[in-house]
C-alpha positions as CSV (number, residue, x, y, z in Angstrom):
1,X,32.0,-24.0,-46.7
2,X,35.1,-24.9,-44.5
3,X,36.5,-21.2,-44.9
4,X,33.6,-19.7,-43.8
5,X,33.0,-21.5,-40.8
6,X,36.5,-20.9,-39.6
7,X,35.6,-17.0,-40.4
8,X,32.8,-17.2,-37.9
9,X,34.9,-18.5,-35.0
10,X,37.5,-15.8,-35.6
11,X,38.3,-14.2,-32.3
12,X,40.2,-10.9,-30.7
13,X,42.4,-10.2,-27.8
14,X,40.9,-7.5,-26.3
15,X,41.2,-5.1,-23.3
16,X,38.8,-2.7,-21.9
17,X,40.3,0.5,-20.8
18,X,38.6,4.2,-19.4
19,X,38.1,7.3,-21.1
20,X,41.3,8.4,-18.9
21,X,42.8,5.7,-19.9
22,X,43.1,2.8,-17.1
23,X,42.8,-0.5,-18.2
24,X,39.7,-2.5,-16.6
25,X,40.5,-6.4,-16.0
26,X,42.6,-8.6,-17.8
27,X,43.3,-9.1,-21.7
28,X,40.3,-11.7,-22.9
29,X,39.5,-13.2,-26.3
30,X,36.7,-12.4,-27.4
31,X,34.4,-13.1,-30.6
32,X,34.5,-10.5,-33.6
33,X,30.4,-11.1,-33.7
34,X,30.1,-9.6,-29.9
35,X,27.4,-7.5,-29.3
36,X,26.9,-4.2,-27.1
37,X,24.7,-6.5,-24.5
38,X,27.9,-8.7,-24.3
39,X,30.5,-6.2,-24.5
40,X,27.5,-4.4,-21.2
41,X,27.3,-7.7,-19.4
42,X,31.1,-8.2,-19.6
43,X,32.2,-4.7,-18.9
44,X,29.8,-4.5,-15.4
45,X,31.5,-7.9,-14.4
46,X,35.2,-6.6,-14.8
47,X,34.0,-3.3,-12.9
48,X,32.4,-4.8,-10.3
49,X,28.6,-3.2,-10.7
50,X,26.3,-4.1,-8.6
51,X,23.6,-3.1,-10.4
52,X,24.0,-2.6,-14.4
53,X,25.1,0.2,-16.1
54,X,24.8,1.3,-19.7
55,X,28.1,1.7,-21.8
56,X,29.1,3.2,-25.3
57,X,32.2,1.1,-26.3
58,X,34.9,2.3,-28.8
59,X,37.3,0.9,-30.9
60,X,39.8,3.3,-32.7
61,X,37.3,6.2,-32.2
62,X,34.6,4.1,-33.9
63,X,31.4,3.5,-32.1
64,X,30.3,-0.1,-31.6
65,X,26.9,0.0,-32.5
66,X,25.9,-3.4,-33.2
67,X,29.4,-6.0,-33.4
68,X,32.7,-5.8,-32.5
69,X,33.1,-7.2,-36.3
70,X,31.0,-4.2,-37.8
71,X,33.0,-1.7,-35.9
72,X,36.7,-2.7,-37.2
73,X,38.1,-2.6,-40.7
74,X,38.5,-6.0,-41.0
75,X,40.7,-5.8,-43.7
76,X,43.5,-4.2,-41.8
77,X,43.2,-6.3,-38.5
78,X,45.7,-7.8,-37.3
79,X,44.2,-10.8,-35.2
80,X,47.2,-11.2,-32.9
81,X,47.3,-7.0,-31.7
82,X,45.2,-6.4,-29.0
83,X,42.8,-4.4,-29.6
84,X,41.7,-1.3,-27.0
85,X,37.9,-1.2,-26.5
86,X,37.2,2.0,-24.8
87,X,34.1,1.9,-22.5
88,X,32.1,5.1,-21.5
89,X,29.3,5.5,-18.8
90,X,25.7,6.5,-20.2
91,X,23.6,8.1,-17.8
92,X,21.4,5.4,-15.6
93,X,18.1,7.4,-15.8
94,X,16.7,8.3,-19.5
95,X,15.3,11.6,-20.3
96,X,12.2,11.2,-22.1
97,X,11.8,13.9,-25.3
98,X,9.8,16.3,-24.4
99,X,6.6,16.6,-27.7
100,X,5.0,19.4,-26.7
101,X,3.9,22.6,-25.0
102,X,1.9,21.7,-21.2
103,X,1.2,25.3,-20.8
104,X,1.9,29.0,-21.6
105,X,2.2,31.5,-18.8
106,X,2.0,34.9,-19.0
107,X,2.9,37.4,-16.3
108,X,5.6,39.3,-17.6
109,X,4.7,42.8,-19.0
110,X,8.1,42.8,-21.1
111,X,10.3,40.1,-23.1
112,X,11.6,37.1,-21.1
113,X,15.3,37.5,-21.0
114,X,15.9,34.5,-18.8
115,X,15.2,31.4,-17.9
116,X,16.3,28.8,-15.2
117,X,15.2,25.7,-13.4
118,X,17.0,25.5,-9.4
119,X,19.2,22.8,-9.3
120,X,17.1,20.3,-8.2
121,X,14.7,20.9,-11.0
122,X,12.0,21.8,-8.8
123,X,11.8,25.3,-8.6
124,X,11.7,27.8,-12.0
125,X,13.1,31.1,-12.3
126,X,12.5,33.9,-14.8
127,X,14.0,37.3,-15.1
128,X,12.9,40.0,-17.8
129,X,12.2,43.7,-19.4
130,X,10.1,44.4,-17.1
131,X,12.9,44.8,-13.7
132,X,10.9,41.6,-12.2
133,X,12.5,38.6,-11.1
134,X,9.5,35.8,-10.9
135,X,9.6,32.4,-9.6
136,X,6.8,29.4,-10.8
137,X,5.7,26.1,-9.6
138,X,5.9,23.9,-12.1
139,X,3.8,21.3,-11.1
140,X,0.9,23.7,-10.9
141,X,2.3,25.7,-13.7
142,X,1.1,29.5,-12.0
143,X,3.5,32.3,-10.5
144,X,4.0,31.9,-6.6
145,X,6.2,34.8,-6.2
146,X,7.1,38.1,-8.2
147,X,9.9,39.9,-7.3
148,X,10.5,43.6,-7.3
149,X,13.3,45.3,-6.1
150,X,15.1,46.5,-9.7
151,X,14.7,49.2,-11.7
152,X,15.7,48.4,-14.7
153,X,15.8,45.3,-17.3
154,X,16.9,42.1,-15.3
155,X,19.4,40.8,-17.7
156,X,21.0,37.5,-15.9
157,X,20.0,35.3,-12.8
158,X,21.9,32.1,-11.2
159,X,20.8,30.0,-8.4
160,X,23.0,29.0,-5.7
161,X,24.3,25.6,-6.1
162,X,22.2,24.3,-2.9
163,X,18.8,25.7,-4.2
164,X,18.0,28.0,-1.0
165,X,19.0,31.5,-3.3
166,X,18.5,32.9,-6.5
167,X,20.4,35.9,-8.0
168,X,19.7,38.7,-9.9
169,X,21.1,41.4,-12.4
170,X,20.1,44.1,-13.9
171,X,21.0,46.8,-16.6
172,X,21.5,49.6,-13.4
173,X,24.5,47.1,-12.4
174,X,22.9,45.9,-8.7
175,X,22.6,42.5,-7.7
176,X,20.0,41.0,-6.0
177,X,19.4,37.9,-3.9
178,X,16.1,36.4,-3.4
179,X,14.6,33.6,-1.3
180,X,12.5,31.2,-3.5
181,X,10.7,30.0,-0.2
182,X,9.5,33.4,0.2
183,X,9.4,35.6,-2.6
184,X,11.6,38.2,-0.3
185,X,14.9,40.1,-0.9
186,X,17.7,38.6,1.4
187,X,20.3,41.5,2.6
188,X,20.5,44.7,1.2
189,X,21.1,45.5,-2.9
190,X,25.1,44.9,-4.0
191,X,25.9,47.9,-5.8
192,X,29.6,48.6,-7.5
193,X,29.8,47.8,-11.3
194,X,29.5,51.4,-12.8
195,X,27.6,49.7,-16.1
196,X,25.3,46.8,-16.9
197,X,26.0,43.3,-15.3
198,X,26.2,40.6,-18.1
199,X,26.5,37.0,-16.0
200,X,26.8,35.9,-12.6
201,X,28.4,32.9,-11.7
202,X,28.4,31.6,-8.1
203,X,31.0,29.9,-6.1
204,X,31.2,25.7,-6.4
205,X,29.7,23.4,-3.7
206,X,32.3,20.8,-3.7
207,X,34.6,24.2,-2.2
208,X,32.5,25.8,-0.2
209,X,29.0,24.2,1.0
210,X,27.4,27.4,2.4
211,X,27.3,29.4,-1.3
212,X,28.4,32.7,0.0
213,X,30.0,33.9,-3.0
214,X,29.1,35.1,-6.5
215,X,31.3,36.5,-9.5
216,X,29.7,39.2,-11.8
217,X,30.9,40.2,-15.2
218,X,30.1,43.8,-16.4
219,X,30.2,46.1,-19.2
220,X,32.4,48.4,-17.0
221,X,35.2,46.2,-17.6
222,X,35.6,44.8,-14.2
223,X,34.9,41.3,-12.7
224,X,33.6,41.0,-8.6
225,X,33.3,39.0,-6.0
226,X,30.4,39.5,-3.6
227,X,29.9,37.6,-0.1
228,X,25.8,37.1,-0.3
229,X,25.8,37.0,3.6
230,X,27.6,40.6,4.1
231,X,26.4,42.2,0.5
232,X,29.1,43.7,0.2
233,X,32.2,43.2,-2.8
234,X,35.1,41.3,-1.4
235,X,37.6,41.2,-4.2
236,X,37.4,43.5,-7.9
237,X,39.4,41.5,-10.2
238,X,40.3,44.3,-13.1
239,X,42.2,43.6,-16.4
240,X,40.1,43.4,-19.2
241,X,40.1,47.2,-21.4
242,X,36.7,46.1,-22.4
243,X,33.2,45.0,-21.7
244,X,33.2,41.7,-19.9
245,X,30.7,39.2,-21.6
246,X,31.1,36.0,-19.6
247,X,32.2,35.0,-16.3
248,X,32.6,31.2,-15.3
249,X,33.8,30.1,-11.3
250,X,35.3,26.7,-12.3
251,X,35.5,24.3,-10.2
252,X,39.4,24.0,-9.7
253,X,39.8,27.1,-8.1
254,X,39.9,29.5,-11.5
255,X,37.6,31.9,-12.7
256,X,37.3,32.2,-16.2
257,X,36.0,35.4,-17.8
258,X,36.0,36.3,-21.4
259,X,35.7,39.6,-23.4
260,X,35.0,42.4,-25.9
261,X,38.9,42.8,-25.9
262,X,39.1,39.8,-27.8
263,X,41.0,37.7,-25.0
264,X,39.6,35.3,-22.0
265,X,41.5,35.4,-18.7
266,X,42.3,32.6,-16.3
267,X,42.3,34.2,-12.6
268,X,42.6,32.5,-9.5
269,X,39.6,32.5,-7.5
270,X,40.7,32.9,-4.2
271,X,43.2,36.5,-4.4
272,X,42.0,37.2,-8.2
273,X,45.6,37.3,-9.7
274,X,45.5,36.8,-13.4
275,X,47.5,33.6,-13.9
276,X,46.7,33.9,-18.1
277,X,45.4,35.5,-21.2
278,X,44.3,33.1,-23.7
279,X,44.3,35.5,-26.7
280,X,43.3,34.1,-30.3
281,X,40.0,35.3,-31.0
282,X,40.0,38.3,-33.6
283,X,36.6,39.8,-32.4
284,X,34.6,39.9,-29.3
285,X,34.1,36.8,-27.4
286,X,30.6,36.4,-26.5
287,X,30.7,33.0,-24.9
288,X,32.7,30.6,-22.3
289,X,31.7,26.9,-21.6
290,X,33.3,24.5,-19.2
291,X,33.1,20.7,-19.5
292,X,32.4,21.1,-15.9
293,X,29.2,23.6,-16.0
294,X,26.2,21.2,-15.4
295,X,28.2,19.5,-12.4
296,X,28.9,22.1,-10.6
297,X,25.5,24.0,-11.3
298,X,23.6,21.2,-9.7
299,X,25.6,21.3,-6.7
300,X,24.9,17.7,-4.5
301,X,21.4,17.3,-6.3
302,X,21.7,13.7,-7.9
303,X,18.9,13.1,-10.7
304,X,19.4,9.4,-10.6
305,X,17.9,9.3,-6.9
306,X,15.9,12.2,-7.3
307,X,17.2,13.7,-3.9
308,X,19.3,16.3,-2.9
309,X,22.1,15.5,-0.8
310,X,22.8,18.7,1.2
311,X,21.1,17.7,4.2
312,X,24.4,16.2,5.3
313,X,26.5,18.9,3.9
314,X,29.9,17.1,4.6
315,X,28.6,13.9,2.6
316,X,27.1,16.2,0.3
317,X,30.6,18.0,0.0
318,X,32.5,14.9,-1.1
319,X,29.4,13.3,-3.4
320,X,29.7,17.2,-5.4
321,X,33.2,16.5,-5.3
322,X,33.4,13.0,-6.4
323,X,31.4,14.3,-9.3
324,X,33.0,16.7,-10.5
325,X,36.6,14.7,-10.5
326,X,34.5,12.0,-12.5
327,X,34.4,14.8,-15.2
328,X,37.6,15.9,-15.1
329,X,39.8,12.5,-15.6
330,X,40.0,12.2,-18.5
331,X,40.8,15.9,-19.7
332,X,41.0,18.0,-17.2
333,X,38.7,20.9,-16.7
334,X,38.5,22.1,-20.8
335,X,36.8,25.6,-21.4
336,X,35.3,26.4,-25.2
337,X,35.2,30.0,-26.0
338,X,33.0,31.5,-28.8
339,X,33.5,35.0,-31.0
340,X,32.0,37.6,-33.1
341,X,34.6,36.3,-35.6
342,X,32.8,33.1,-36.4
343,X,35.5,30.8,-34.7
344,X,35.2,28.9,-31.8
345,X,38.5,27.9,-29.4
346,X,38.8,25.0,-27.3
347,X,41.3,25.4,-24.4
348,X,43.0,23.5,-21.9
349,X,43.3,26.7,-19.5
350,X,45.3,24.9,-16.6
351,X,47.8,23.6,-18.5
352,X,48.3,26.0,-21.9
353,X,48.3,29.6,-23.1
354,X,47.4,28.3,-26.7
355,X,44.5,26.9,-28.0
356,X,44.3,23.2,-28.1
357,X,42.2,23.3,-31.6
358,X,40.1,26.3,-33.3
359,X,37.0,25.4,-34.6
360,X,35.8,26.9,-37.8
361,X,32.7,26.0,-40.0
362,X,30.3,28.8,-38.8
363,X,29.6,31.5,-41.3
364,X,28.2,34.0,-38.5
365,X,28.9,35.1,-35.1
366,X,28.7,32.3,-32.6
367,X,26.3,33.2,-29.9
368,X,25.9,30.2,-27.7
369,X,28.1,27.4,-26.6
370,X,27.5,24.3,-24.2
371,X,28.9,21.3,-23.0
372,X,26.7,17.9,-22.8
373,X,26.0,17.0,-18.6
374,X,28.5,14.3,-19.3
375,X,31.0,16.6,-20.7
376,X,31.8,14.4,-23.8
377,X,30.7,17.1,-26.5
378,X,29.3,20.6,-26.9
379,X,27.7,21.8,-29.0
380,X,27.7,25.4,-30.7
381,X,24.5,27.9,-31.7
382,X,25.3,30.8,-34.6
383,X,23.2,34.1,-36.0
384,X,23.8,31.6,-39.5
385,X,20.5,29.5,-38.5
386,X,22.7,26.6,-37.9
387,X,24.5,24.1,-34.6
388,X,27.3,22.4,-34.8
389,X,28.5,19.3,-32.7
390,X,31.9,18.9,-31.7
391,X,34.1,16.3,-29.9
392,X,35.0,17.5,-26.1
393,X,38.5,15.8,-26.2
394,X,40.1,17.2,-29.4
395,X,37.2,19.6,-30.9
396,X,36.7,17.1,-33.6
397,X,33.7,18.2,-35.7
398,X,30.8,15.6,-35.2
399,X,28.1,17.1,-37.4
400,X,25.8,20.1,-38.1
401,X,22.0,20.7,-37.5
402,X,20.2,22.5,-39.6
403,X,16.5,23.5,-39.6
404,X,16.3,27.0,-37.6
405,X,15.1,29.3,-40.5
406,X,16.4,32.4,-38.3
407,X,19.8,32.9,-36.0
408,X,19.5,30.4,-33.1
409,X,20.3,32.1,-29.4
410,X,20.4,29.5,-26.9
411,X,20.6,25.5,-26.7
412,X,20.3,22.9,-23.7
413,X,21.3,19.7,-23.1
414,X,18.9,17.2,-21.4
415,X,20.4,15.6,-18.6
416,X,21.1,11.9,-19.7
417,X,23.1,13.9,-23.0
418,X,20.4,12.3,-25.2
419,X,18.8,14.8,-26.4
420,X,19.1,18.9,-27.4
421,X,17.1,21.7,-27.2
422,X,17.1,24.8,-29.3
423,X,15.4,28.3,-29.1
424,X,15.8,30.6,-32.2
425,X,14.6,33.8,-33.5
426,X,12.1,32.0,-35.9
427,X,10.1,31.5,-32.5
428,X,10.4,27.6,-32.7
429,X,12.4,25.4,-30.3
430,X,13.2,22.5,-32.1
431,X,14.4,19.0,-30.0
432,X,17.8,16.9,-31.5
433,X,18.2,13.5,-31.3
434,X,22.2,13.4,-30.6
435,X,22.4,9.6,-31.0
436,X,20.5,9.7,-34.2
437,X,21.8,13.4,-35.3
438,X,18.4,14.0,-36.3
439,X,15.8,16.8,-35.6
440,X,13.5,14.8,-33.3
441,X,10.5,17.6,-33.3
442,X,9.4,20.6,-33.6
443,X,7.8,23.0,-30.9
444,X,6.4,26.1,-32.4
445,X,4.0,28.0,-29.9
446,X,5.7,31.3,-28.8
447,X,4.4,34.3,-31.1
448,X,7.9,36.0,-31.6
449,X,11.8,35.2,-30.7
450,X,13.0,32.8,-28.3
451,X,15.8,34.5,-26.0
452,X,15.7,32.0,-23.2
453,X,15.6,28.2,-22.9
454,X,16.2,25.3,-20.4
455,X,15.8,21.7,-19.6
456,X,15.5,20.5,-16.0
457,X,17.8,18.8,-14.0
458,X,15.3,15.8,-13.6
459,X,14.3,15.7,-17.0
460,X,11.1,16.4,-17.1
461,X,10.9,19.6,-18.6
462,X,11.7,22.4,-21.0
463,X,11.2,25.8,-20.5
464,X,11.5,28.9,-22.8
465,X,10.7,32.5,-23.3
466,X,11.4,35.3,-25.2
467,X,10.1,38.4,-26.7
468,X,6.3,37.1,-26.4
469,X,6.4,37.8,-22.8
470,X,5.2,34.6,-22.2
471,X,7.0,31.7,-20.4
472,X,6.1,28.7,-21.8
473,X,6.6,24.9,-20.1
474,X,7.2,21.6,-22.4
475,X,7.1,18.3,-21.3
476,X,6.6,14.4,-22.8
């Protein structure tokens, strides 16, 4: 009886220390049965909070789910090494799963290529077949504005990191920019790229708080700049010997662009010289995330507040900012690429020509590719019905879903990093648990494949749409 009540008083040093490594307060011994609420309450104290924030605490990569104790392989412990608990911030807000479809709204004649909330999860977008560009209100759930101006198939759109612009693309190669408020084309039609346009990718709000620039990728092989105030191309950035698939405008002053040539390209953003080729891939590369995408897409919007900070745009400037460096801390801005040869890369572009790690398990082409909002994982979508979960910091494989019964085209993360959605050509979306690695629920509804999907910035909703023609809203 002796022993084991000496057991139960064991105790650790321990230290808590960042993602990026800083150590938070001073060594402390602490119980081996501490819980996550202790490890919380302790963890806001060192750090100051004023009010309390969730953590996810590590110990030698293991989550602490329930006890310091449970976490550790006791056997191996030495009780008089300190032992490193690294703490990570959870979102404050929580994102409620969204169960089921609120409504189905047709409108477009052709498949829905496109979908996209504004950045303050207000506003929807849609583009499709059909050469409209049409923007919803989602609280009423009907069309306020339908925009024609293209001629052909409207294959991408992006708003502008401050909400007031949305662009469009289309197969012709001519950009578009449209006012949400109004329905009505702002400046003249950008024409240059000699072939389709496949992404557009505008300028980040922490660098420039007026979002006057764009970068377009297109089939022609070429990459431009555009200044949305003039319409006109300021810079053609030209390299690639084949189609362009992806462009991304990071937000450390590199564009990132990837291609049917098999290579991605680091340029800088401000003259467009090529600073590197990240070659690896042995087929096309049909993908590019950044750890950095969902920060810099929702400009100075902040979800936990529910405002939108650009009234003040040089406050707004340095909250953007702020965010973004929180991101990048602990690894720098990291980019994933994904290929027609069933292999994904992850990169450390600023720093290295080679690969950091490349990620195999998929026994198709990879189609999609996404980092969580908090830019811990990403995740990975394949033509072989399956996604795969990987570790943002060394690519470590985390696990696979499986439950698609066709190839699955596009995932999002909802904002808090809880949860995922999927669309697939089996026309389901299906929602993942990522704390539980489980599917959470199914969402059948649309009548045929599911090109397009999206989660709001607030939370609040999914939205998705496909060859059906219809755009369909989900919500709790």
């Amino acid at each position: 009886m002796e022993e084991i009540k000496e057991d139960e008083t064991k105790r650790l040093l321990c230290r808590f220390k960042s993602e990026s490594g800083e150590i938070a307060g001073d060594m402390m011994d602490l119980p081996l049965d501490c819980t996550v609420q202790q490890l919380t309450s302790i963890c806001n104290a060192i750090l100051q909070q004023t009010e309390p924030i969730p953590y996810l605490f590590f110990v030698n990569d293991n989550e602490i789910t329930h006890s310091l104790e449970k976490a550790l392989n006791i056997s191996d412990l030495n009780t008089e090494n300190v032992v490193d608990i690294v703490y990570q911030q959870q979102a404050v807000f929580r994102v409620r799963p969204v169960t089921r479809c609120t409504s189905s709204m047709p409108g477009h004649a052709e498949a829905v290529i496109s979908v996209s909330f504004s950045p303050d999860g207000k506003h929807l977008a849609s583009g499709s077949g059909d050469t409209s560009v049409r923007f919803w209100d989602v609280n009423t759930q009907t069309p306020y504005h339908t925009c024609k101006g293209h001629k052909n198939w409207v294959l991408c759109i992006a708003w502008s990191p401050d909400n007031q612009k949305l662009a469009s693309a289309c197969k012709d190669g001519r950009i578009m920019i449209w006012d949400p408020e109004s329905g009505k084309q702002i400046g003249k039609t950008m024409m240059g790229h000699k072939q389709w346009i496949t992404s557009l990718s505008w300028e980040p709000y922490h660098q420039n708080v007026e979002c006057r620039l764009i970068a377009s990728s297109s089939k022609d092989g070429d990459i431009r700049i555009w200044d949305t105030v003039y319409c006109n191309c300021i810079l053609t950035i030209s390299g690639h010997t084949k189609s362009v698939t992806v462009v991304k405008w990071g937000g450390s002053g590199l564009i990132y662009s990837a291609s049917q040539d098999r290579t991605v390209k680091v340029w800088r953003a401000k003259d467009g010289v090529l600073c590197k080729t990240l070659d690896g891939h042995a087929h096309w590369v049909n993908t590019l995330a950044l750890n950095t995408d969902y920060v810099l897409r929702i400009g100075a919007f902040d979800p936990v507040a529910d405002s939108d900070k650009s009234e003040d745009k040089k406050k707004s400037q340095e909250f953007a900012l702020k965010r973004h460096r929180s991101v990048i801390e602990a690894t720098g801005e990291r980019l994933v690429s994904g290929s027609d040869d069933f292999t994904l890369f992850l990169w450390d572009p600023e720093k290295d020509k080679k690969p950091l790690t490349r990620l195999t398990g998929h026994q198709q082409l990879v189609n999609d590719v996404k980092f969580s909002p908090d830019g811990r994982i990403f995740a990975s979508a394949s033509f072989d019905k399956s996604i795969k979960l990987w570790e943002s910091k060394n690519g470590k494989f985390i696990c696979t879903f499986r439950g698609h019964v066709q190839a699955v085209y596009m995932i999002a993360f909802s904002a808090d990093s809880r949860f995922m959605v999927s669309g697939s050509a089996d026309s389901t979306l299906k929602l993942w648990n990522l704390k539980t690695k489980k599917l959470e629920v199914d969402l059948p509804g649309h009548a045929d494949e599911v090109y397009a999907v999206d989660w709001s910035t607030d939370g609040l909703r999914v939205a998705s749409g496909g060859k059906d023609k219809v755009l369909r809203l989900w919500q709790n």
